[in-house]
N, C-alpha and C positions, 0 to 999 in steps of 0.2 A: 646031555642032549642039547644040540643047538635053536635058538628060538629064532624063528622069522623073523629080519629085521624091519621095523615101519620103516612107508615110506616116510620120510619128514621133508618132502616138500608138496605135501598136500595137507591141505588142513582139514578140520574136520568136515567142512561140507563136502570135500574131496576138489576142490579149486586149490591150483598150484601158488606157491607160494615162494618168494625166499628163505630157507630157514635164517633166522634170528641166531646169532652164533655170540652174542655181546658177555653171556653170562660161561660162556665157553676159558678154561685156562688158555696163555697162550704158550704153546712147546713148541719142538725142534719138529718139522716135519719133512719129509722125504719121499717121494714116487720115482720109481725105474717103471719105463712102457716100453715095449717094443713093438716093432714091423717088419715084414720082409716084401721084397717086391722082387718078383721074378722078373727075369728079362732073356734076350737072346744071348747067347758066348758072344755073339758079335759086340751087342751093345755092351757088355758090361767088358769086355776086353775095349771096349772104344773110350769108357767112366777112367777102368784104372789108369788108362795109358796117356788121360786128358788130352787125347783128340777128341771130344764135342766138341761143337758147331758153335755153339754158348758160350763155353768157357768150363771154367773151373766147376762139374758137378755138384762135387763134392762140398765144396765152398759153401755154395748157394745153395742145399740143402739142409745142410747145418746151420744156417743164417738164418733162413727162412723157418725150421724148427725153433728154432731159440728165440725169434722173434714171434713168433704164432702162444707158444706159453704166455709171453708176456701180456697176449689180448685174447686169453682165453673167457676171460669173462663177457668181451664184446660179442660171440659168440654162442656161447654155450646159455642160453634165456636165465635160470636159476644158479649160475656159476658166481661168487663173491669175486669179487677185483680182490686180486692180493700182492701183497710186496714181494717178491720173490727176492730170497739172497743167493740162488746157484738155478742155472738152465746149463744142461750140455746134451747134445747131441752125438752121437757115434756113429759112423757107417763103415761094416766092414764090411768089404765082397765074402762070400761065403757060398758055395756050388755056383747053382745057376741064378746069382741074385743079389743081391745086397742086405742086410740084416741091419737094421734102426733101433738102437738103444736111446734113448732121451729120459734123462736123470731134470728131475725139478726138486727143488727145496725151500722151504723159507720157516720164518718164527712166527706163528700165528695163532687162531683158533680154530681154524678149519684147511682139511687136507691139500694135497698137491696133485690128486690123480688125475682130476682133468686137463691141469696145465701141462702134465708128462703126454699123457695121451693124445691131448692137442700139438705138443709136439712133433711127436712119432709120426703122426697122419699127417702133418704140412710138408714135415724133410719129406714122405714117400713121396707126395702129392708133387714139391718141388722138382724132385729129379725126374720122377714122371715129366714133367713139363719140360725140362733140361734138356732131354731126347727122344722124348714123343716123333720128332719127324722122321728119328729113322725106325722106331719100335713100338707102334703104337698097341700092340698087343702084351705090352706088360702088364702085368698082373699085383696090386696090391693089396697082400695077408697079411694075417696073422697079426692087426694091431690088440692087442691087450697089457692089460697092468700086470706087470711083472713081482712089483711087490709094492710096499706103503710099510713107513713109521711112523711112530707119534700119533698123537691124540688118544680118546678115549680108545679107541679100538686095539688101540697096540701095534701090536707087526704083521703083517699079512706078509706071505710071501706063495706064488703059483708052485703048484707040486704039477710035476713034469707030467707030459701028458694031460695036464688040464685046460 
């Protein structure tokens, strides 16, 4: 049977706090997050064929992902600054839209899922901005954590449909 996990960034009078991770081992840790952002066949035949108005979507989406992990802490109020040794970003077109994979890593004592996830949602947020003038009605889903290793928790990974 599974037991409710505490929150551990409240303390006991129930005021937020940073968790204390010092006495934490430090391991190999790893987040995969994804996104998807719908758009028109116009726009995303405009992404692949790099006619934007901008430029290079794709570029500057993956840039602005991989840059956004690295300040996920500035961000995120109870988020740890961490060293990351791997950020990538992916965007495949797929039907009517684009699909955002962003892989984070590093050696630490505590996870990577924000910094993945902070990823994921900046590349969608960037391409949004990329072609907003001619689609402003795209649509940004489906961001969640795909999976996590390392640390005490182990391996998580999303069973489909969930």
């Amino acid at each position: 049977m599974d037991k409710t996990p505490e929150l551990t960034h409240l303390d006991e009078t129930g005021a937020a706090r940073m968790v204390d991770v010092a006495g934490k081992p430090v391991t190999h840790r790893r987040a995969v997050a994804g996104g998807f952002i719908r758009m028109r066949p116009q726009t995303l035949a405009m992404i692949v064929e790099d006619r934007a108005p901008k430029g290079d979507v794709f570029a500057t989406a993956r840039i602005a992902g991989i840059m956004a992990a690295k300040r996920a802490a500035e961000l995120i109020p109870m988020c740890h600054p961490l060293a990351l040794t791997h950020v990538s970003v992916g965007l495949e077109p797929e039907g009517d839209g684009v699909r955002i994979t962003a892989v984070a890593e590093n050696d630490g004592k505590t996870g990577v899922e924000i910094e993945a996830l902070t990823a994921a949602s900046v590349a969608a947020l960037a391409l949004y901005d990329m072609v907003k003038a001619v689609d402003r009605g795209m649509v940004i889903e489906e961001v969640k954590l795909l999976s996590k290793e390392g640390g005490n928790s182990g391996t998580w990974t999303r069973k489909e449909n969930e």
